[in-house]
Structures are given as C-alpha cells and as structure tokens.
C-alpha positions as CSV (number, residue, x, y, z in Angstrom):
1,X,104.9,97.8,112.8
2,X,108.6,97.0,113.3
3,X,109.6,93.6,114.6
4,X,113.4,93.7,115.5
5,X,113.8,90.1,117.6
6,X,113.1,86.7,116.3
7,X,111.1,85.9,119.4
8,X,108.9,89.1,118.6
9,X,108.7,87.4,115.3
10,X,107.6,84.6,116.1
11,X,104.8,85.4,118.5
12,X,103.6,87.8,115.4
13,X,103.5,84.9,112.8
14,X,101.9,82.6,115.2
15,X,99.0,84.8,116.2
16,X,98.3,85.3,112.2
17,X,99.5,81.3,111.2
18,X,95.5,80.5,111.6
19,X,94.3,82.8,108.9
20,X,97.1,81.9,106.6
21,X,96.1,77.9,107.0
22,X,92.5,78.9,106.3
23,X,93.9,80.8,103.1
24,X,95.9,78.3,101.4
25,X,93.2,75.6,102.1
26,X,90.7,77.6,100.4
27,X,93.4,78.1,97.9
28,X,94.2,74.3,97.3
29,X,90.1,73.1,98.6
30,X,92.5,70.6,100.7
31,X,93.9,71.0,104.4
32,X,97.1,68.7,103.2
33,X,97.8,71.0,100.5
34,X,97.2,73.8,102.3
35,X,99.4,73.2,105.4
36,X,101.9,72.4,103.0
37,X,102.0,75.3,101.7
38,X,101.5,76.7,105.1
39,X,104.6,74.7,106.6
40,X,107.2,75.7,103.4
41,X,106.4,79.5,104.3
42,X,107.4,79.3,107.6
43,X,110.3,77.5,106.3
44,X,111.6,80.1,103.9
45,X,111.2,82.5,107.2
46,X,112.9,80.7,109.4
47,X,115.9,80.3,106.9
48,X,115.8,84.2,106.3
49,X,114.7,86.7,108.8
50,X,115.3,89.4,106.5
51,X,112.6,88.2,104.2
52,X,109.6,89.0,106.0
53,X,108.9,92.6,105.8
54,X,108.7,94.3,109.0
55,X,107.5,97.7,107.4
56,X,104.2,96.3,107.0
57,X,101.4,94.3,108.8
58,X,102.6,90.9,110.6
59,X,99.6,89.4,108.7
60,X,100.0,91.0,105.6
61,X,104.0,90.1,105.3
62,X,103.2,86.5,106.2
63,X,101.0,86.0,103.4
64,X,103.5,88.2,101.0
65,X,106.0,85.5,101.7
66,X,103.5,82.9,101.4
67,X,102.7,84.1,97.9
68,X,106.0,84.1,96.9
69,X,106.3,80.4,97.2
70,X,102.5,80.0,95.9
71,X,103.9,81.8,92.6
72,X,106.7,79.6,92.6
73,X,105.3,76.0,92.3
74,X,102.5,77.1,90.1
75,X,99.9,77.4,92.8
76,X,97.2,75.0,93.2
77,X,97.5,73.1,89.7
78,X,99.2,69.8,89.4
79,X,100.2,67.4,86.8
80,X,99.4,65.1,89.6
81,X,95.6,65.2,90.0
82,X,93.4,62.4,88.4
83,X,89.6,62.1,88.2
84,X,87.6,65.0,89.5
85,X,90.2,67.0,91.3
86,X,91.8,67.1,87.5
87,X,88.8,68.7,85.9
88,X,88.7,71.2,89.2
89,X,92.4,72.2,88.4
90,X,91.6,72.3,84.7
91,X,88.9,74.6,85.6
92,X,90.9,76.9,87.7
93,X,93.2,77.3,84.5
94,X,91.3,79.1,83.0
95,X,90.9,82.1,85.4
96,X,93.0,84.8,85.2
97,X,96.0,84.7,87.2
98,X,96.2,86.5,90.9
99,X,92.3,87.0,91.0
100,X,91.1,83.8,93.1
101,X,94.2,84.7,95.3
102,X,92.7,89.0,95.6
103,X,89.5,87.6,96.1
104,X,90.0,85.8,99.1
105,X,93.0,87.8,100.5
106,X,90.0,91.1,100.2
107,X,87.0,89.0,101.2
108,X,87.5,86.5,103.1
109,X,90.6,88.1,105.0
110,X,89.6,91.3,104.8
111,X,92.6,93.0,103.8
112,X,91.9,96.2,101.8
113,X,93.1,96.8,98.4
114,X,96.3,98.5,99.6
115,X,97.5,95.6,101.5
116,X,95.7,93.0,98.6
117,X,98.5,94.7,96.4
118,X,101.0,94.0,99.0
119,X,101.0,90.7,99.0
120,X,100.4,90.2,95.2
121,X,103.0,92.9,94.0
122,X,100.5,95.1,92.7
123,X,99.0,98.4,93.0
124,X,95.5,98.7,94.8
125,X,94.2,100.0,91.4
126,X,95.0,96.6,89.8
127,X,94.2,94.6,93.0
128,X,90.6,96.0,92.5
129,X,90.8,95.4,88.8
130,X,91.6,91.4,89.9
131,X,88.7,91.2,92.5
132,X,86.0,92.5,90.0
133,X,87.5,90.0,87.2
134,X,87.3,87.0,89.7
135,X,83.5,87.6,90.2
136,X,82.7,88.1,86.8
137,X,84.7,85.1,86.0
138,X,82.9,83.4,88.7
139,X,80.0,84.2,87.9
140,X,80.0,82.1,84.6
141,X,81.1,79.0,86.7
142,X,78.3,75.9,87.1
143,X,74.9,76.7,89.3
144,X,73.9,74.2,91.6
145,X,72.1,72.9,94.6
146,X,73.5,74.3,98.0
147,X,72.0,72.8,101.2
148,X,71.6,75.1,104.2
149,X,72.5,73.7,107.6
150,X,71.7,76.9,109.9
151,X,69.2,77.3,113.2
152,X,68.9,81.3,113.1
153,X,65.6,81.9,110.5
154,X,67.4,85.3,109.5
155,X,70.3,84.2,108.9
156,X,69.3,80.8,106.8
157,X,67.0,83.4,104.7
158,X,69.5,85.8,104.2
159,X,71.8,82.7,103.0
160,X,69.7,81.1,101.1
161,X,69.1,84.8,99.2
162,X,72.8,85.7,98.9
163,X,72.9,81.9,97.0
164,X,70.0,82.5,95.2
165,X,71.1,85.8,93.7
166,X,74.7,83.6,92.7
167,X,72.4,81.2,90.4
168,X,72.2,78.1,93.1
169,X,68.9,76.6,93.8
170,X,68.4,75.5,97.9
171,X,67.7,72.3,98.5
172,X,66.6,73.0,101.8
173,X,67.2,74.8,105.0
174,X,67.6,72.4,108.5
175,X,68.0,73.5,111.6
176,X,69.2,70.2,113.6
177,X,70.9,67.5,113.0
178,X,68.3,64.6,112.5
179,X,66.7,67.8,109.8
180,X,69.6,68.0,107.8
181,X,69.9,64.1,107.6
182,X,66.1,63.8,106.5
183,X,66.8,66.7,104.1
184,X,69.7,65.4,102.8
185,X,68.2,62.2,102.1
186,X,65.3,63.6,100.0
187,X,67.8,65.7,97.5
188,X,71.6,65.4,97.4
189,X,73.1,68.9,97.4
190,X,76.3,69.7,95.2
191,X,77.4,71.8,98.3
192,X,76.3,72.5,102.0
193,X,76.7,75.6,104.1
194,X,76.5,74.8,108.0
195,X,76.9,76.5,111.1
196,X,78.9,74.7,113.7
197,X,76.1,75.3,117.0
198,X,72.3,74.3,116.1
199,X,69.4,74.9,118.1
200,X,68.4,71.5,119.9
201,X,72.0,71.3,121.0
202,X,73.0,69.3,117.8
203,X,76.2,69.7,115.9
204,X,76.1,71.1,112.5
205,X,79.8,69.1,112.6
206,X,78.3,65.9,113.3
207,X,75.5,66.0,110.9
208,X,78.2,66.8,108.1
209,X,80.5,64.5,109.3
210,X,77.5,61.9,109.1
211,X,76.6,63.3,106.0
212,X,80.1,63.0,104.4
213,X,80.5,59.3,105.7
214,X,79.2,58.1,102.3
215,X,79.2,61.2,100.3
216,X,82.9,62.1,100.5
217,X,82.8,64.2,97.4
218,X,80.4,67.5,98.8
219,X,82.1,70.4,99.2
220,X,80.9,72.0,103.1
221,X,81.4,75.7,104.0
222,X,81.1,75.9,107.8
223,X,80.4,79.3,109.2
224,X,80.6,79.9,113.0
225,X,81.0,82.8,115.3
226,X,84.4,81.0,116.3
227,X,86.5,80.2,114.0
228,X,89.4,80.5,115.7
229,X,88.4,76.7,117.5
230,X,88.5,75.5,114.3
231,X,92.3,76.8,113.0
232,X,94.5,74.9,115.7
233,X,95.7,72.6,113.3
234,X,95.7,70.1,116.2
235,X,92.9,67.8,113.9
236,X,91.3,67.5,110.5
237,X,89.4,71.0,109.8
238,X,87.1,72.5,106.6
239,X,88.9,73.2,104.0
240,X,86.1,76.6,103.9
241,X,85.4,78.9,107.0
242,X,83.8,81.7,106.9
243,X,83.2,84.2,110.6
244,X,80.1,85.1,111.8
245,X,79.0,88.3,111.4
246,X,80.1,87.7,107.7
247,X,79.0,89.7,104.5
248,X,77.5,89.1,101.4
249,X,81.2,88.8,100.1
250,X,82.7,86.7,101.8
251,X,79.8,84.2,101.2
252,X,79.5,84.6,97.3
253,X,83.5,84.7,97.6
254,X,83.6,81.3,99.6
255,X,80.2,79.5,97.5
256,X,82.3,80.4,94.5
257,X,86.0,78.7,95.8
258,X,84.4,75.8,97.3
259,X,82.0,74.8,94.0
260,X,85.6,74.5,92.1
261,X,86.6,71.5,94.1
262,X,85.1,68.2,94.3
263,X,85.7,67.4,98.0
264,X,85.9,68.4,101.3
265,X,87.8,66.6,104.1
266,X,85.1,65.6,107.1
267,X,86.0,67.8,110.1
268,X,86.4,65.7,113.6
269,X,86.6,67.8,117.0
C-alpha cells in the first residue's frame, strides 16, 4: 500500500493505533508502559515521515517502527522494578530475545511469518524458528490455577481444555457475576480468563473489577467478541485481550504472557 499525504498517514496509523496499544501492554503486562511505548512511536513518526514504510502494511510499518524503539530502551526490563514485577522481569531475561515479541506479533495479531519478519528484521524462516522457541520456552514456565469467567458451556470447556493441555489446573468455571465471586471465594486463582457479556446480564468487568478490589496482584485475560470497545484508550483497560472467535494460539500465547506478570490493572467502563 502506498501512503503519499501525511493526512492519509495519519488516518492509516490511527485505524491500527488500537492493536499496537494492545501489543505493547501485553509486552510490558502494564497499560502505562505500554502507552508509553505506544505514545514515543508515534512520536518518532511524527518527527520523520520518511520512517514509516509505506511499501508495506499500515499495521505492519507501525509496529516495525514501534520495534525499533522497543529494541532501543531494552524492552520491557528495568533496573527500576522492585518486589514481584522484579522477579517477572528477571524471568523474562531469560528467554531468548525477539521470541515473546514473534509470538504475539503471529498470534495474537495475526500477522504471518512474512510480515513477523518485517517488523523484527528477520526472515520468515527465523521468525518461525522464534515462535516455536517461545512456546517451548514457555512451556517450562510455572503451572497454576486459572479461573474461568465464561457463560457459553462450549466455549468454557474448550478453555478450560486448551489450559489444561498448558499444565494449569481450573479452579472453576462461572457463568455470572455473583458465580465468579462465590467461586473465587472458595479457591484463589493465580490467573482469570473472562468474557466481558455473561448470561444473566452480569458483567464479567464488574465481577473482576470486584474481584481485583482486594486482590490487585491476579493477572485477568478478558476475551470478548469486541475488542475494539475496549482499545479507545479513553479509560483504564486489560493489559490482555484476546477476540472472539479466537484459537488455540492465541489463548496458550496470551495464558503464557500474562502468568509472567504479577498484576493486572482493574478495567473501569
């Protein structure tokens, strides 16, 4: 696609800004990091036209440019984290470089491995290489207990098998509000996957965000069939989305991001 205006270019960044916020906060496991990130590549745009590659994808150049800068501070790791955040960064060391980043970019994005290499400077050969290595490394990260927060019986089973197969035990699967309260209550989860809409009307928002009150330090993946509603960046939002229909990727991509970080900002709407 060729983008010859600045106007043009800036109705092309703005229609992909969503998905690059969703990507740096599941890159950081923090919207405040994540926007920042978020803010300094449309920055370095802004300051230089000619660095955003108009021979390729709007979305794909947008998060080329926002790798760039990633690859420049370091990424996600910081001298300044204390307590639990520390040992989440400690334990993202350890991974090999670029393959959290081709995970998500293939996954959860859905770029293919031609445009995965785009962004990362790679060939789709080696962008493969990364994904596989991220879900081996993965793979040998901590098990723990997930909490389902889903109305749709074949969607909480398929869910609860996807995590299953990962390693996780389920705590539970609740399909209202006042359920997930009661289950949460019984066992406290090390993570919780909810849908947004349940089916007596509740919110799965407000039983997290009730949830969450106390228990600051759970990680939440919320899936809906509108993501979109939750990318304006006009309030707090999850720091983990996933679209409905999703696949069994993007959930063991997503279970395996968010069970790095200690905490999940609550999501008011």
């Amino acid at each position: 696609m060729t983008t010859s205006q600045p106007s043009d270019l800036t109705s092309v960044i703005g229609s992909n800004l969503p998905f690059l916020r969703r990507y740096a906060r599941a890159l950081t496991g923090s919207q405040e990091k994540g926007d920042n990130y978020a803010a300094a590549t449309l920055e370095a745009i802004l300051s230089d036209f000619d660095g955003f590659d108009r021979s390729i994808s709007p979305k794909v150049a947008l998060f080329k440019v926002f790798q760039t800068i990633w690859n420049s501070t370091g990424g996600a790791l910081s001298d300044g984290d204390s307590g639990l955040a520390a040992k989440a960064q400690k334990h993202l060391s350890r991974l090999t470089r670029d393959t959290r980043e081709a995970l998500l970019l293939h996954t959860i994005e859905e770029m293919d491995f031609v445009e995965v290499g785009e962004v990362l400077n790679t060939t789709p050969e080696e962008a493969k290489e990364l994904v596989d290595i991220a879900y081996s490394e993965m793979a040998k990260s901590v098990s723990g207990k997930i909490m389902i927060i889903e109305d749709e019986a074949i969607i909480a089973m398929d869910l609860e098998s996807i995590v299953g197969d990962m390693g996780h035990m389920v705590t539970g699967i609740a399909k209202t509000e006042t359920e997930a309260l009661k289950l949460f209550g019984e066992e406290q989860p090390d993570l919780i996957l909810s849908d947004i809409q349940l089916a007596d009307l509740s919110s799965g928002i407000d039983a997290v965000n009730k949830i969450l009150g106390e228990n600051a330090s759970i990680p939440v993946i919320f899936i809906t069939a509108f993501p979109e509603r939750l990318l304006t960046g006009e309030s707090p939002e999850p720091a983990f989305l996933i679209a409905k229909p999703y696949t069994e990727e993007q959930v063991r991509s997503a279970v395996s991001q968010a069970m790095f970080f200690s905490s999940t900002e609550t999501l008011q709407v």
